[in-house]
NUMI-550554 format. One record per residue (C-alpha): chain; residue number from 1; residue in one letter; x, y, z. Coordinates in steps of 0.5 Angstrom, whole numbers, plus 2048, in hexadecimal, padded with zeros to 3 digits. Layout:
<loro><fise>A</fise><paro>NUM</paro><torlo>A</torlo><c1>X</c1><c2>Y</c2><c3>Z</c3></loro>
...
***
This chain:
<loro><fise>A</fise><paro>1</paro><torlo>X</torlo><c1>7E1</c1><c2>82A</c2><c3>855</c3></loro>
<loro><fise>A</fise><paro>2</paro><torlo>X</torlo><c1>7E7</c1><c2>829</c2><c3>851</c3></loro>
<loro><fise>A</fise><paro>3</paro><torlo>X</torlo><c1>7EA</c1><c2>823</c2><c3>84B</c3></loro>
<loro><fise>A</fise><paro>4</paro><torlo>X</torlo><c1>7F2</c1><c2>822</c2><c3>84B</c3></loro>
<loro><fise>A</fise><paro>5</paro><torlo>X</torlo><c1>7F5</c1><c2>824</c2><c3>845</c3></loro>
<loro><fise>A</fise><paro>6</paro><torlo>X</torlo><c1>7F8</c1><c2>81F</c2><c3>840</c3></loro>
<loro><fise>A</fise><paro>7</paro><torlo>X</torlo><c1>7FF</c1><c2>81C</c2><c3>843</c3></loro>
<loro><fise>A</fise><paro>8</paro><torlo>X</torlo><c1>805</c1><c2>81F</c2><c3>840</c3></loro>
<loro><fise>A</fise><paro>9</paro><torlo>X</torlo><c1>80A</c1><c2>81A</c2><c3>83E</c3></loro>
<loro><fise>A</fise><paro>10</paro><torlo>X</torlo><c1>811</c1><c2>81C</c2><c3>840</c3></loro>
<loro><fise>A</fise><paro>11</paro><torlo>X</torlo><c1>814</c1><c2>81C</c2><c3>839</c3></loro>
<loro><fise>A</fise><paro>12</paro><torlo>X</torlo><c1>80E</c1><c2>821</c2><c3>837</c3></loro>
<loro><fise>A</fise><paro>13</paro><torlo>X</torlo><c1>810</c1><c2>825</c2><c3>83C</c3></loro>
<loro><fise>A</fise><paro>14</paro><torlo>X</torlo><c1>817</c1><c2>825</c2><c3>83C</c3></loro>
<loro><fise>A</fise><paro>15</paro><torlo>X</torlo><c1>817</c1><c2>826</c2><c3>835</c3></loro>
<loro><fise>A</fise><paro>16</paro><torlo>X</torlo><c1>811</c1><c2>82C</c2><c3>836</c3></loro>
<loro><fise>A</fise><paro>17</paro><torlo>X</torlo><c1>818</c1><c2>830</c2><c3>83B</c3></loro>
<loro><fise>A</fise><paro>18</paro><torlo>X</torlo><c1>81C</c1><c2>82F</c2><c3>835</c3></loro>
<loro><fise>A</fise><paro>19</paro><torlo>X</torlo><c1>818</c1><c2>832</c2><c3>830</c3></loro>
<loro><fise>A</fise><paro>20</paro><torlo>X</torlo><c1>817</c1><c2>82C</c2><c3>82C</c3></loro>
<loro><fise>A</fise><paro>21</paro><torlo>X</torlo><c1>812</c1><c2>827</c2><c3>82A</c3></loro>
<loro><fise>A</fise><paro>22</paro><torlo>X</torlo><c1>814</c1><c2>81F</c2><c3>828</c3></loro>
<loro><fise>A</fise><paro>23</paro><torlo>X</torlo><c1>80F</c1><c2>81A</c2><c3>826</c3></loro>
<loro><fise>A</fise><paro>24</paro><torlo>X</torlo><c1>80D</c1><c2>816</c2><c3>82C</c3></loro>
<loro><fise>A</fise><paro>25</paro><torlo>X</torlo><c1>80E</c1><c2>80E</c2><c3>82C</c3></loro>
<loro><fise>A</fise><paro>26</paro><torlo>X</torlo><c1>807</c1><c2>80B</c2><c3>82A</c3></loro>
<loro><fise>A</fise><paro>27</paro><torlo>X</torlo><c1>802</c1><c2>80A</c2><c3>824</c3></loro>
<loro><fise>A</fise><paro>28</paro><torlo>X</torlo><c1>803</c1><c2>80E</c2><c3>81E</c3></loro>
<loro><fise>A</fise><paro>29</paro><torlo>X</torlo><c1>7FE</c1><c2>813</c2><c3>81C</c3></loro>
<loro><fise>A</fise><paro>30</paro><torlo>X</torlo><c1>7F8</c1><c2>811</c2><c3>817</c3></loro>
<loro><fise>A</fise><paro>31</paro><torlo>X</torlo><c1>7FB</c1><c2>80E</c2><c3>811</c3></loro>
<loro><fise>A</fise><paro>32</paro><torlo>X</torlo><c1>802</c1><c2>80E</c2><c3>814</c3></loro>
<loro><fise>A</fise><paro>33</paro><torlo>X</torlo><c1>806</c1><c2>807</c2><c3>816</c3></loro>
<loro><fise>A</fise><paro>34</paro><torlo>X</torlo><c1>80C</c1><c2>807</c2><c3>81A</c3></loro>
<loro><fise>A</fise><paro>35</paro><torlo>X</torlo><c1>811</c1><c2>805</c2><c3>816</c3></loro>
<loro><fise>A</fise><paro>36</paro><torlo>X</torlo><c1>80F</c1><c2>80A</c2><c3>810</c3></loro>
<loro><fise>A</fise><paro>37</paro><torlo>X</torlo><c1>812</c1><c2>810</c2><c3>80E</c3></loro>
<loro><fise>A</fise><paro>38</paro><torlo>X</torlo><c1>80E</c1><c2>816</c2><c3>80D</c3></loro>
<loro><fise>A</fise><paro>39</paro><torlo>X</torlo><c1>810</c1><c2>81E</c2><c3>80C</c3></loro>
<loro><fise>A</fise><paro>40</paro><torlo>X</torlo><c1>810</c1><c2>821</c2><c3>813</c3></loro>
<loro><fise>A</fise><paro>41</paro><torlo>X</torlo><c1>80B</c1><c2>828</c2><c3>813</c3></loro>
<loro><fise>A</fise><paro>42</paro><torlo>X</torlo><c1>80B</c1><c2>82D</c2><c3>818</c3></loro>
<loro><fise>A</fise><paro>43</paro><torlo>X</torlo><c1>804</c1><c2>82E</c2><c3>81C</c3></loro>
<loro><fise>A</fise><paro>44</paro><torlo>X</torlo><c1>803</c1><c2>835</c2><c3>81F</c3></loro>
<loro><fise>A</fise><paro>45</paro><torlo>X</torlo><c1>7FD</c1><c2>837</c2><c3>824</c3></loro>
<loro><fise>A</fise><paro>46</paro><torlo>X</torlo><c1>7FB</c1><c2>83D</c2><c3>826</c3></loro>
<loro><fise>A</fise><paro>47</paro><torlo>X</torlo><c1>7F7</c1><c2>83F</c2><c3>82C</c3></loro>
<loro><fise>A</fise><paro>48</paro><torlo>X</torlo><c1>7F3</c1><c2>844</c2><c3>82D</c3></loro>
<loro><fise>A</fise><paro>49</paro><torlo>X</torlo><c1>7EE</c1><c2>847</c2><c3>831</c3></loro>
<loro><fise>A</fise><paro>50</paro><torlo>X</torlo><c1>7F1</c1><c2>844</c2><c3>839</c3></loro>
<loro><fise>A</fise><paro>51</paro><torlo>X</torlo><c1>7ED</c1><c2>848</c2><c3>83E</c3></loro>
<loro><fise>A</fise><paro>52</paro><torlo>X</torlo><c1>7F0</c1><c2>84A</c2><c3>842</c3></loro>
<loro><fise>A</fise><paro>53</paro><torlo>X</torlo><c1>7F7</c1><c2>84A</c2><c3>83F</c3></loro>
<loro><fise>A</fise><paro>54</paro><torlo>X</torlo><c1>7FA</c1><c2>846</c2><c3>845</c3></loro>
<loro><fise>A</fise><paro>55</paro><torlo>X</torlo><c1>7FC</c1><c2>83F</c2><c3>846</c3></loro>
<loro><fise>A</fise><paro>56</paro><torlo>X</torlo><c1>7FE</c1><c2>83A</c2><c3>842</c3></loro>
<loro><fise>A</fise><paro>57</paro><torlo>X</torlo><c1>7FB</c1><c2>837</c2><c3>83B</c3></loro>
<loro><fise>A</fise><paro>58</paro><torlo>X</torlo><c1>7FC</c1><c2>830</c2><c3>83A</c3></loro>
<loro><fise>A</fise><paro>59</paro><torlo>X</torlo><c1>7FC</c1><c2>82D</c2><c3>833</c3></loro>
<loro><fise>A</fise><paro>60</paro><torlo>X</torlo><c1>7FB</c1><c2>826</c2><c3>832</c3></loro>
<loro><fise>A</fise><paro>61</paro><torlo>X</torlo><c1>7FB</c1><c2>823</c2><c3>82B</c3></loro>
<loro><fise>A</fise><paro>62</paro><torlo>X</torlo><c1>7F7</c1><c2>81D</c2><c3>828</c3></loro>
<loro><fise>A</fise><paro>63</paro><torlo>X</torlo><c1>7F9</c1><c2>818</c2><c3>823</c3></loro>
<loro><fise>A</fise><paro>64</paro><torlo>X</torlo><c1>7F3</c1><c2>813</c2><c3>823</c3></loro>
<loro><fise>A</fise><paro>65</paro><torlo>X</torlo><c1>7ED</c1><c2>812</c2><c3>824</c3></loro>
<loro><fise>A</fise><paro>66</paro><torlo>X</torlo><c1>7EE</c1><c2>80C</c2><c3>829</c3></loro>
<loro><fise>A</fise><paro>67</paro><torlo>X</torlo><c1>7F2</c1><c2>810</c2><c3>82D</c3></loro>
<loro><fise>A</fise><paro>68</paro><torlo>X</torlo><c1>7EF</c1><c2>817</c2><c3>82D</c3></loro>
<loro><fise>A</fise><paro>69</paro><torlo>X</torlo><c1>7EE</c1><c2>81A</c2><c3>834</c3></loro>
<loro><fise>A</fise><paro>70</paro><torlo>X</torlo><c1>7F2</c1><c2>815</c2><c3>836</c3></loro>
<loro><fise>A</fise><paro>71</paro><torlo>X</torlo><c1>7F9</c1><c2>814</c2><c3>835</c3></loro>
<loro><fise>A</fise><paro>72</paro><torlo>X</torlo><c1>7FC</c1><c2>81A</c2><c3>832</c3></loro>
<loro><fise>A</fise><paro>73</paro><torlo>X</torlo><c1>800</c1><c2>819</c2><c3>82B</c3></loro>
<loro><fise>A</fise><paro>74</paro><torlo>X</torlo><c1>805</c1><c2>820</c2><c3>82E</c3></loro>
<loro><fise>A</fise><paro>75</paro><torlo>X</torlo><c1>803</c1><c2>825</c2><c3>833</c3></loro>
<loro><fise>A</fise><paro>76</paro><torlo>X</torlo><c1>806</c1><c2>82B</c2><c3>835</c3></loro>
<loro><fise>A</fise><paro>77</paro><torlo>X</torlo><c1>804</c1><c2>832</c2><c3>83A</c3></loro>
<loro><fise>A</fise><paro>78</paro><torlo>X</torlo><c1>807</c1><c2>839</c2><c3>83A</c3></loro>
<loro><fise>A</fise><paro>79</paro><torlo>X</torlo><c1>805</c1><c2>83F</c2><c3>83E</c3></loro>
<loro><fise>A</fise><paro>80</paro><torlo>X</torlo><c1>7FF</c1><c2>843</c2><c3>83B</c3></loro>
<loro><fise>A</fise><paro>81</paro><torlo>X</torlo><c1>801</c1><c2>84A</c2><c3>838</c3></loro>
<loro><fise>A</fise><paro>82</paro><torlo>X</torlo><c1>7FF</c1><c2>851</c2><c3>83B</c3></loro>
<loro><fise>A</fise><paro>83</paro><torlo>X</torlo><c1>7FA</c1><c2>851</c2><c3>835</c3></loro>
<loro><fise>A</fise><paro>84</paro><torlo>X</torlo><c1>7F6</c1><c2>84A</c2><c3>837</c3></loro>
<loro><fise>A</fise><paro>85</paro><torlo>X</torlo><c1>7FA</c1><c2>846</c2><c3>831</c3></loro>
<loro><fise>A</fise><paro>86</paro><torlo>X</torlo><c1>800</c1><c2>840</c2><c3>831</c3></loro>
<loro><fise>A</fise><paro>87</paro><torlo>X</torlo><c1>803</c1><c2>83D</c2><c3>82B</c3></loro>
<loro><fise>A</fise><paro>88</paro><torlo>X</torlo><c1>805</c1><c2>837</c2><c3>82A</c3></loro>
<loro><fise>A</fise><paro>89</paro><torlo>X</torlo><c1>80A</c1><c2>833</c2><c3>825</c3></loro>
<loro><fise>A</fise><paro>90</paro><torlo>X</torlo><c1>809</c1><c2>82B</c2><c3>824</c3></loro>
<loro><fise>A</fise><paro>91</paro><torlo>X</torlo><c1>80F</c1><c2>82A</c2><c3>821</c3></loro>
<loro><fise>A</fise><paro>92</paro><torlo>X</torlo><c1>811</c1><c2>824</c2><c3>81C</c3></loro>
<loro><fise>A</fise><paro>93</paro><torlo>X</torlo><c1>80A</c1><c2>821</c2><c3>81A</c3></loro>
<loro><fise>A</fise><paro>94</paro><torlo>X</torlo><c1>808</c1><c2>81B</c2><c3>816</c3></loro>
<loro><fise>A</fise><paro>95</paro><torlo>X</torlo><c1>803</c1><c2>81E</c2><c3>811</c3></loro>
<loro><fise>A</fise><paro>96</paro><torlo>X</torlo><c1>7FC</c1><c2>81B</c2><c3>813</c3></loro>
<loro><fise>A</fise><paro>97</paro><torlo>X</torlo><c1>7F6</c1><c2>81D</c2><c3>817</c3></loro>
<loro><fise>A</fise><paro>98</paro><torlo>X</torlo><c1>7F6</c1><c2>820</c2><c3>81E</c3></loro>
<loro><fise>A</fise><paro>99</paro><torlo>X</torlo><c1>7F2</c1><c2>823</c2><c3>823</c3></loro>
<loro><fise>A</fise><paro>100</paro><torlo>X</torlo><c1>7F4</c1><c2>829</c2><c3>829</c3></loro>
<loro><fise>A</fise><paro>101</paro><torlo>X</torlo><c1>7F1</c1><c2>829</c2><c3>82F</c3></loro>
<loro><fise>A</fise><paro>102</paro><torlo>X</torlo><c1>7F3</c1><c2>830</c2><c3>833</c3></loro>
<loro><fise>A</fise><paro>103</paro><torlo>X</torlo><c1>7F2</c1><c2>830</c2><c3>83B</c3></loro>
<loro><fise>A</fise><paro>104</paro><torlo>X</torlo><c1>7F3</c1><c2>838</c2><c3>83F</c3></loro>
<loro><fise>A</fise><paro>105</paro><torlo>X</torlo><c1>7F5</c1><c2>835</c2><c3>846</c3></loro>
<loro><fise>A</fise><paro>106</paro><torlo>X</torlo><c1>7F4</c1><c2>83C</c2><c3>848</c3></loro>
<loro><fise>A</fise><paro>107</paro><torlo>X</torlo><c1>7F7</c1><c2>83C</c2><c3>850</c3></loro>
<loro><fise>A</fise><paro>108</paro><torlo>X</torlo><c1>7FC</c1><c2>836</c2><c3>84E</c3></loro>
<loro><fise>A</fise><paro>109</paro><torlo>X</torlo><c1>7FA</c1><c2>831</c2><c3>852</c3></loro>
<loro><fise>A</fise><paro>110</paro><torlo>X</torlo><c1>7FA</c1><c2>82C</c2><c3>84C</c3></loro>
<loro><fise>A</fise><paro>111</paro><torlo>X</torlo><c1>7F4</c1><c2>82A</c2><c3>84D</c3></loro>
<loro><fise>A</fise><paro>112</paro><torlo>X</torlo><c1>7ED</c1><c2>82D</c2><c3>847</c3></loro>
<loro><fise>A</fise><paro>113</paro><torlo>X</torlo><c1>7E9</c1><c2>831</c2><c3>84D</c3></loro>
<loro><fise>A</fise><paro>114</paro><torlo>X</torlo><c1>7E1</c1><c2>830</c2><c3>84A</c3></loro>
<loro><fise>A</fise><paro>115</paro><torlo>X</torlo><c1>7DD</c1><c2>834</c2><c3>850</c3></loro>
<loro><fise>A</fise><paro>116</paro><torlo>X</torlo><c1>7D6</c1><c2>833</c2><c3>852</c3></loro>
<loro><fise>A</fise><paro>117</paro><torlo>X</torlo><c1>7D2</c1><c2>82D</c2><c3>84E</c3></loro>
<loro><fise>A</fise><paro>118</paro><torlo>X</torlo><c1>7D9</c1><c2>82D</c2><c3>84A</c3></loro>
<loro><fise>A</fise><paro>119</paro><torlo>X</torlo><c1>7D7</c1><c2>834</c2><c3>846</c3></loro>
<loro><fise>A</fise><paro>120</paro><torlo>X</torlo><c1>7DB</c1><c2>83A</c2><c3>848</c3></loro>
<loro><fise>A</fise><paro>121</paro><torlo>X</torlo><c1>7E2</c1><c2>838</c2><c3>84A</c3></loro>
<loro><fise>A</fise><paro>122</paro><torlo>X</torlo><c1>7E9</c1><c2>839</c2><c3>845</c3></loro>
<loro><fise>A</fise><paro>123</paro><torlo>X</torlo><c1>7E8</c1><c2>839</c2><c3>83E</c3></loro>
<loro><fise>A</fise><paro>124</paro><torlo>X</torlo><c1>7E9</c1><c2>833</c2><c3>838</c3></loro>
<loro><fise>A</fise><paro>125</paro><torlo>X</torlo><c1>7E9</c1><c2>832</c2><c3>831</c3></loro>
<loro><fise>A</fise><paro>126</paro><torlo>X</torlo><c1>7EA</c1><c2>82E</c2><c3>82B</c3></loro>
<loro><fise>A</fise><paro>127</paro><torlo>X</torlo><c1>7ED</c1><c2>82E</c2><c3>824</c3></loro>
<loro><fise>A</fise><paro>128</paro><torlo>X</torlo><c1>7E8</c1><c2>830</c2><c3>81F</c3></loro>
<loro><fise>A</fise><paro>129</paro><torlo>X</torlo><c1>7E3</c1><c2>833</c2><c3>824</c3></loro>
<loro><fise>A</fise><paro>130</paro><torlo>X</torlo><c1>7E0</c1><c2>82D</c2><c3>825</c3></loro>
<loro><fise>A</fise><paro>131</paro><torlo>X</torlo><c1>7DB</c1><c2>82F</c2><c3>82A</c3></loro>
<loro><fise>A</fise><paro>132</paro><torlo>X</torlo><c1>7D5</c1><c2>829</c2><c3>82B</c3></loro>
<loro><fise>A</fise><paro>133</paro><torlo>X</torlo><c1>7CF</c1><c2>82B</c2><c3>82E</c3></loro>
<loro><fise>A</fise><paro>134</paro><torlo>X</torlo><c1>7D0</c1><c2>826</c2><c3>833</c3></loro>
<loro><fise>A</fise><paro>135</paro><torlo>X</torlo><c1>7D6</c1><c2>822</c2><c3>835</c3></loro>
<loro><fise>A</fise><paro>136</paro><torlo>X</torlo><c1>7DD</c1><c2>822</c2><c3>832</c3></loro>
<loro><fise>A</fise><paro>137</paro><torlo>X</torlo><c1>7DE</c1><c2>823</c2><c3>82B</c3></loro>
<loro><fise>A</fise><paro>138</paro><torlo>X</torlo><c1>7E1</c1><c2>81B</c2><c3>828</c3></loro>
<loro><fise>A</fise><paro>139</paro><torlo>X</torlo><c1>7E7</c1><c2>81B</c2><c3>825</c3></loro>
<loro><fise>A</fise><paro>140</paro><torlo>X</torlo><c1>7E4</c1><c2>81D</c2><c3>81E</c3></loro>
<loro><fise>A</fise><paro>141</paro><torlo>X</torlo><c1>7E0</c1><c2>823</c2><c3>81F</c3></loro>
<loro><fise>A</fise><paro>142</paro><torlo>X</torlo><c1>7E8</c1><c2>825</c2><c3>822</c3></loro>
<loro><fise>A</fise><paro>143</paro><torlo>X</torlo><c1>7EC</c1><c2>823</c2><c3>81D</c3></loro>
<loro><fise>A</fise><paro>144</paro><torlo>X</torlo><c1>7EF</c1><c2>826</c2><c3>817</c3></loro>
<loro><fise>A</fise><paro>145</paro><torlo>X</torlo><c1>7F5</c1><c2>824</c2><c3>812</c3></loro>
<loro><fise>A</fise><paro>146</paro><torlo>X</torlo><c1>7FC</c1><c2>826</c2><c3>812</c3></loro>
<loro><fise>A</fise><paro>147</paro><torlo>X</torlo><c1>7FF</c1><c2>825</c2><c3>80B</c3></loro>
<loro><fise>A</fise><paro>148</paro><torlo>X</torlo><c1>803</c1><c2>82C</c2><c3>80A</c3></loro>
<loro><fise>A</fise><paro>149</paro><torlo>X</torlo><c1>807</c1><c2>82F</c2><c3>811</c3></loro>
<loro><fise>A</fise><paro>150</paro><torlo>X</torlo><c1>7FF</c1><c2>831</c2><c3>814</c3></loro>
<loro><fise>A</fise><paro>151</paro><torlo>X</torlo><c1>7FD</c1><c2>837</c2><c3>818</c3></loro>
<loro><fise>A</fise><paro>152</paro><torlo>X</torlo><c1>7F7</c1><c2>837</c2><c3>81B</c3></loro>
<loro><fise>A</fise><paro>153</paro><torlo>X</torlo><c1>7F3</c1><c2>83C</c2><c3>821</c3></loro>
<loro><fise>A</fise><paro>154</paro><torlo>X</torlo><c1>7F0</c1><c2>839</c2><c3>827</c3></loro>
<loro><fise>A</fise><paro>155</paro><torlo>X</torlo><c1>7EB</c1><c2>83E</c2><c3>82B</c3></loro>
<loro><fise>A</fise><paro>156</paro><torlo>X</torlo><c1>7E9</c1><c2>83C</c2><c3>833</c3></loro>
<loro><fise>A</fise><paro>157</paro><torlo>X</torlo><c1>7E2</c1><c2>83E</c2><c3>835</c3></loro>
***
């Protein structure tokens, strides 16, 4: 059994090859409006622990509640380093709170791999650590606030 990842979009993408990240066109973060201006803020993630160290990790970058799990604020992917970590920068940031979801698509075949009963197959992980008993964690369990430039860590298991 196998569940597709997010679909990219192409400004994403292109900007991801560039080395650079810009705000997709669409809803503002919480507490944000279009039209206002706000201090941009850097958003580094570290992930650690992609076992095995191959493939791609594909981060995905969350602005709201309403559309957590569904349509992605930013996403962008890279390839995982030889000691199972990847780095990520989202760039230029309204302040406000965000959730990050991160998928080891471990054979690149663009697709989550989840094996047998859906246990077993290539690894996720989402900010905060939040790991409900049963299910996917909600948008506030993975959320966390971005008022300075913000590091944070993310582990897969």
């Amino acid at each position: 059994m196998s569940l597709r990842l997010p679909a990219r979009r192409p400004l994403v993408a292109a900007a991801a090859l560039a080395g650079l990240l810009t705000i997709l066109p669409g809803r503002a973060p919480q507490g944000q409006t279009e039209a206002e201006p706000a201090d941009t803020l850097d958003l580094i993630v570290r992930v650690v622990a992609a076992d095995p160290p191959t493939g791609t990790l594909e981060l995905s970058l969350f602005a709201t509640a309403d559309l957590f799990l569904e349509e992605p604020f930013l996403q962008t992917s890279g390839p995982v380093n030889e000691d199972g970590t990847y780095r990520a920068r989202f760039g230029k940031l309204p302040p406000g709170e965000y959730a990050v979801v991160v998928v080891h698509d471990e054979n690149g075949n663009g697709q989550l791999d989840t094996g047998f009963l859906g246990f077993g197959g290539e690894s996720y992980a989402y900010s905060n650590d939040a790991r409900p008993l049963f299910g996917r964690p909600g948008f506030d369990e993975a959320k966390f606030a971005v008022t300075t430039d913000t590091r944070i860590e993310i582990t897969l298991e």
